[in-house]
C-alpha positions in Angstrom: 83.2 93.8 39.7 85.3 94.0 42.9 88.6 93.9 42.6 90.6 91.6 44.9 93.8 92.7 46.1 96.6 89.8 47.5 99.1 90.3 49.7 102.9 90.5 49.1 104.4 87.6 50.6 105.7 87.7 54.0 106.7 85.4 57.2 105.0 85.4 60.3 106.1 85.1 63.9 104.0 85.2 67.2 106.5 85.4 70.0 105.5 84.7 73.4 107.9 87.3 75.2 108.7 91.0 74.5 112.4 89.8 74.4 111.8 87.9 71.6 109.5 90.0 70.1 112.1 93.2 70.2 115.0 89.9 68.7 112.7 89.4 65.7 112.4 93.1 64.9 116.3 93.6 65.1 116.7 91.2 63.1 114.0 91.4 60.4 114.1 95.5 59.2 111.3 95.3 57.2 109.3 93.7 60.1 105.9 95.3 61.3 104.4 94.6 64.2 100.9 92.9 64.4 98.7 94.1 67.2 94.6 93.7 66.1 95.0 94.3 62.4 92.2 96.2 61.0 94.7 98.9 60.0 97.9 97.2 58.6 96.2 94.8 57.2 94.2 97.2 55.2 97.2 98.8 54.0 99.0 95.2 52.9 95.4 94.5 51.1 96.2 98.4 49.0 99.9 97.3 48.7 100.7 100.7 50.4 103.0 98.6 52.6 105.0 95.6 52.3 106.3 94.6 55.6 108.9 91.5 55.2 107.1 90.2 58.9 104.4 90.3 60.5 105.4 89.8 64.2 101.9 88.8 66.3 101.3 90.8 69.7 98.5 88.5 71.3 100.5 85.9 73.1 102.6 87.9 75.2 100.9 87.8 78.2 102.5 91.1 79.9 101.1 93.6 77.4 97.5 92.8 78.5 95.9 94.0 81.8 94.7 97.1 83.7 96.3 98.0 86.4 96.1 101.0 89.3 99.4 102.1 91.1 99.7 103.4 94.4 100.3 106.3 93.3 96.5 106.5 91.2 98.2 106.2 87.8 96.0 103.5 85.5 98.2 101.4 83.4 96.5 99.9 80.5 98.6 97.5 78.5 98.7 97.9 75.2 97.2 94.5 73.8 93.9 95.6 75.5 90.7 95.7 73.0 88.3 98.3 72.9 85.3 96.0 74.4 88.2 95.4 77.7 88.4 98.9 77.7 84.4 99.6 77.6 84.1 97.0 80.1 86.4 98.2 83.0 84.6 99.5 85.9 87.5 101.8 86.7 88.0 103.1 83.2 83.5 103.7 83.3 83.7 105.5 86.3 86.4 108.2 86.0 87.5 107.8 82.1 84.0 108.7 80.7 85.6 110.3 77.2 87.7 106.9 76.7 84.5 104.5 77.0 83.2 107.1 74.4 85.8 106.9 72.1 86.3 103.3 72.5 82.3 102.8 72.3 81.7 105.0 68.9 83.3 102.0 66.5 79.8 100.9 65.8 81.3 97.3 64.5 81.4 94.9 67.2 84.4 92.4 65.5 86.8 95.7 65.2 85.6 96.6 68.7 86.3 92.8 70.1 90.0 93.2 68.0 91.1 96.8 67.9 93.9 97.5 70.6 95.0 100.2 72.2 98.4 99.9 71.7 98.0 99.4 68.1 95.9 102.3 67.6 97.9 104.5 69.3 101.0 103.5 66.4 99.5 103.3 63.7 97.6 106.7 64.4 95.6 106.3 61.3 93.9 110.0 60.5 90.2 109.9 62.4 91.6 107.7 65.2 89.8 108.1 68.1 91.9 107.0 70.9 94.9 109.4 70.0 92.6 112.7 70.7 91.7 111.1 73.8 95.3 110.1 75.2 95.9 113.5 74.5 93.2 115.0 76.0 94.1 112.5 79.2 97.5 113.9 79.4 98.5 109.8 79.2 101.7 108.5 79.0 103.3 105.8 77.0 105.8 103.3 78.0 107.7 101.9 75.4 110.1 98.7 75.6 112.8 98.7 73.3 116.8 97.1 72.9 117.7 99.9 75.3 115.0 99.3 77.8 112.4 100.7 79.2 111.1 104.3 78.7 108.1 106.2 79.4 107.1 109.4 77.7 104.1 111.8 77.1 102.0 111.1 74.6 102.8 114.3 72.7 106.3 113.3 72.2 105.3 110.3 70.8 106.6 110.4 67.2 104.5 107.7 65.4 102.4 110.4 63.1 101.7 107.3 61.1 102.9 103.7 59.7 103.2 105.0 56.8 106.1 106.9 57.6 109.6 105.2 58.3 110.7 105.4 61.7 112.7 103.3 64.4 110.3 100.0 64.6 112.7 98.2 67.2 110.0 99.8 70.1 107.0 98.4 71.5 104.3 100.2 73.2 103.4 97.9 76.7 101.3 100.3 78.5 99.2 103.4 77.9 99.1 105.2 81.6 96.6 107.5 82.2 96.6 110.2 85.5 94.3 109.6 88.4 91.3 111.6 88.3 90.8 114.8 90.6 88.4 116.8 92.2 86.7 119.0 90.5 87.5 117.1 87.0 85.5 115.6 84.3 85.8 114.9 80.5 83.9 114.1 76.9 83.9 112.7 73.3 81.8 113.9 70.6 82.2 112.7 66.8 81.1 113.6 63.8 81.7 110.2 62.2 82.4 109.0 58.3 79.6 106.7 57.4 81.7 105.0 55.3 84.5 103.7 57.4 83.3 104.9 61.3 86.3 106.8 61.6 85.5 110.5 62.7 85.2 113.4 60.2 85.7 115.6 63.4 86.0 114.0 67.5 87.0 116.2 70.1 87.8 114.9 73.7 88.2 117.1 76.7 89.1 117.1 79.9 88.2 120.4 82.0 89.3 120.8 85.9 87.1 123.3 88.1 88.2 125.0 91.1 85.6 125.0 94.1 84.1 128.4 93.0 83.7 126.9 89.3 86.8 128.5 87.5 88.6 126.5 84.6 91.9 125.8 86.2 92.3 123.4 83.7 91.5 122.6 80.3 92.9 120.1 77.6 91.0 119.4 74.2 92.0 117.7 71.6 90.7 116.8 67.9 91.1 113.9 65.3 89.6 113.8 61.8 89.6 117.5 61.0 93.1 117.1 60.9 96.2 115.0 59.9 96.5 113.5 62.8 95.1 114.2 66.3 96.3 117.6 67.8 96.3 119.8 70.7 93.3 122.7 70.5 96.2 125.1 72.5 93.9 128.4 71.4 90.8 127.4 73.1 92.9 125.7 76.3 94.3 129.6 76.6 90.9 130.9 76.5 89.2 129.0 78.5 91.7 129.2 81.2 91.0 131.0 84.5 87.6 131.5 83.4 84.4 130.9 84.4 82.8 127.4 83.4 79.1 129.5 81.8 78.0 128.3 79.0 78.9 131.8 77.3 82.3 131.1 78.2 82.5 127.7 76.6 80.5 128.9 73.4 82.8 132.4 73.2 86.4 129.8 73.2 84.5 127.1 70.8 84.5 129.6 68.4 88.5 129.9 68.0 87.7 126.4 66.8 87.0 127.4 63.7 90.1 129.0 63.0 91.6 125.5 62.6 93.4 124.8 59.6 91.3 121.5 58.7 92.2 118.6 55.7 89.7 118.5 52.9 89.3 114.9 51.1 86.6 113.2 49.4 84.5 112.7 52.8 84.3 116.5 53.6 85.3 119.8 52.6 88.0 121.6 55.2 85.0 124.3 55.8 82.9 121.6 57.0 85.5 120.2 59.4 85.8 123.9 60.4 82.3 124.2 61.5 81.9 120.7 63.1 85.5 121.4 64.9 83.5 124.1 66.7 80.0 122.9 67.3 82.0 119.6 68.6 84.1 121.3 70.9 81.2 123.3 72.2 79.6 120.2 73.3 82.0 118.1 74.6 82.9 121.3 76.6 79.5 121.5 78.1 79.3 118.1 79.3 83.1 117.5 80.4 81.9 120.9 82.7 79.0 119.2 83.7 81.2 116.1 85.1 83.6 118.2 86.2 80.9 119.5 89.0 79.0 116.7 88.9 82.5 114.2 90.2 83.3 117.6 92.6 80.2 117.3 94.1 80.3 113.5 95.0 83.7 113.7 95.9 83.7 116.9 98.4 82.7 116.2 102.4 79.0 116.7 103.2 
């Protein structure tokens, strides 16, 4: 017999600016804000949290869009699904590894309600988004009582909902760098059956110089830890080197070293393993695009 689980009481707000929406979360502490909902609302359902407010995203009109600046950045506001993501010619033509991530929820409602914004705050542990941004180098702005501010992804200090932290800011754009010659990037996953999160997903994004050197490498991995992180050992590897295959397998293997979470899903040994295998291939075919967008992008 399944057990059902009601939620605390709370009030509900759906404000149509950010101004208001920033008001209701000065003035309601225990407030949370509501931006798709598979997450939190899981967590009300478990009684792990209790906000005193939910205060609804969808109706402020200036957190949705995808826009390119002059200057090549692409701004993706936060209240975008994954399916607007998957959809954006811009984003399938030079963001392969985020139409990956987006694309490897296998259930088409979460897909159609998932955000951006809200899965880069809540950061739940086998997110796939937040290994991406990372990956991505991508910024976030953030509009709060104080204004406006926009910071690197890795400063971002919202390890998880769980955690108490300053709630008076809200995430309006995720801004990703303008693609390069000479660049390319990947997702692979190792996903839990049970929930579609990954077990292990590494995204990488690998620059080549003319002659085929890595003059740039970022990878990142969610699932076989906490929450997603920087692979800094295999960047330093892999840097300066030459994009073979014997290079790529040689760094993968520093991969393993990584000190992975253990839980009922897998074993940390088994993250271990899949943390290098995965970053092996994603490495292979972020190399491949690399050349692949140098190729189409250099004179004839």
């Amino acid at each position: 017999m399944h057990k059902i689980m009601i939620l605390a009481p709370f009030n509900y707000a759906a404000p149509e600016s950010l101004d208001e929406a920033i008001t209701l979360l000065q003035e309601n502490k225990g407030a949370r804000l509501l931006a798709g909902g598979q997450s939190i609302l899981t967590e009300m359902r478990r009684h792990h949290i209790s906000p005193s407010m939910l205060v609804d995203l969808r109706k402020i009109q200036t957190l949705r869009g995808i826009e390119r600046r002059s200057d090549g950045v692409l701004c993706v506001g936060s209240m975008m699904t994954f399916v607007e993501i998957v959809e954006d010619k811009n984003i399938q033509k030079n963001y392969a590894v985020l139409v990956e991530a987006a694309q490897s929820t296998n259930d088409a409602q979460v897909r159609n309600c998932r955000t951006i914004g809200g899965t880069m705050a809540f950061n739940a542990p086998g997110a796939d988004l937040p290994a991406v941004i990372l990956a991505l180098e991508a910024t976030l702005t953030l509009c709060g009582p104080q204004g406006t501010r926009t910071i690197p992804a890795t400063e971002f200090n919202a390890t998880s909902m769980l955690i108490e932290r300053p709630n008076d800011e809200i995430i309006t754009s995720v801004n990703f760098p303008p693609v390069t010659t000479g660049s390319g990037n990947a997702y692979e996953k190792f996903k839990n059956r049970a929930n579609d999160h990954a077990l292990c997903g590494i995204a990488t994004s690998v620059t080549l110089t003319p002659e085929g050197t890595i003059r740039k490498c970022l990878i990142a991995v969610t699932g076989a830890t906490r929450h997603a992180t920087r692979l800094s050992r295999v960047e330093t590897l892999l840097h300066g080197k030459q994009a073979t295959a014997a290079t790529i397998a040689a760094a993968s293997q520093e991969a393993e070293r990584l000190n992975c979470i253990s839980d009922l899903a897998a074993s940390a040994e088994y993250r271990a393993s899949l943390s290098r295998t995965l970053t092996e291939r994603s490495l292979t075919r972020a190399t491949a695009r690399a050349k692949e967008i140098g190729d189409n992008l250099r004179p004839h």
